[in-house]
C-alpha positions in Angstrom: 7.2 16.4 12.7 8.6 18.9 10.1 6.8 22.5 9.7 7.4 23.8 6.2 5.3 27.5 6.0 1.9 26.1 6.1 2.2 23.0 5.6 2.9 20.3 8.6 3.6 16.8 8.0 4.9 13.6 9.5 7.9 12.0 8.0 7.3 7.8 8.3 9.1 5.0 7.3 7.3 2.4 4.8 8.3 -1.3 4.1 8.5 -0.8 1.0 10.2 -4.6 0.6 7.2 -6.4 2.7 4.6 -4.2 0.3 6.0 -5.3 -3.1 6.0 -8.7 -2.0 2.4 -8.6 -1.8 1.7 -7.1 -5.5 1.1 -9.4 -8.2 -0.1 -8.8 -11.7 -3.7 -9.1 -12.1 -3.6 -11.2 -15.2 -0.1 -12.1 -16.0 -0.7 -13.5 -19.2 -2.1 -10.1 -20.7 0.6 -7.0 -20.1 -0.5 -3.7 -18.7 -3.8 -5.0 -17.7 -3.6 -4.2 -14.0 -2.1 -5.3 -10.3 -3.6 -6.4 -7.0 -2.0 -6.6 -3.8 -3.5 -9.0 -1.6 -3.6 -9.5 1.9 -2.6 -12.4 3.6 -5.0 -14.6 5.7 -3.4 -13.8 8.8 -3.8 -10.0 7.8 -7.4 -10.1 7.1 -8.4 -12.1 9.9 -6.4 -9.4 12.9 -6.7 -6.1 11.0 -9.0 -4.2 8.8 -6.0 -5.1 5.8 -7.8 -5.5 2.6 -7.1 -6.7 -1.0 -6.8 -3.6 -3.7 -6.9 -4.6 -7.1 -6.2 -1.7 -9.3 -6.6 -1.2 -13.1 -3.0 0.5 -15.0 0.4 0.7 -13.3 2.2 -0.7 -10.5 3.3 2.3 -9.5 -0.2 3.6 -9.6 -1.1 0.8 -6.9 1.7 1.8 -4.6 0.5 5.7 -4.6 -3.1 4.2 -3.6 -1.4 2.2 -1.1 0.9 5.1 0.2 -2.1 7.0 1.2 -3.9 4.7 3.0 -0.3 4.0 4.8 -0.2 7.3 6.0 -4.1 7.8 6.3 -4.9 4.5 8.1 -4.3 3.3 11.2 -4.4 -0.5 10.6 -2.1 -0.2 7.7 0.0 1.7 9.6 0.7 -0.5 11.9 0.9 -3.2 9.4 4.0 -1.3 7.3 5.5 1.3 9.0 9.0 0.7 9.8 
């Protein structure tokens, strides 16, 4: 835990690698439309993991799924390092 003035934060790992590998285009024959990461079977049946389908940029999705990384405790333990 790293104390910066007032500000106090936890520095985590993310698997970044095992994330991306879950995002696909929403529709892959129109560009710039949208992307959705989807949870595996095994993932939705054993923790609260849920799909996220997001309208703009893939880096957009990755913020989203960022925060609930550091927010949630079932994606937490899904892909922290």
């Amino acid at each position: 835990m790293k104390t910066n003035n007032l500000l106090t934060y936890n520095i985590m790992a993310i698997n970044f690698k095992r994330l991306n590998s879950q995002i696909k285009p929403l529709k892959p024959e129109a560009r710039h439309v949208g992307y959705i990461f989807i949870a595996t079977d095994k993932q939705k049946r054993e923790s609260l993991v849920d799909s996220i389908a997001k309208p703009g940029s893939k880096r957009s999705l990755i913020k989203v799924l960022t925060y609930f990384i550091k927010t949630d405790e079932n994606y937490r333990a899904e892909y922290s390092l």
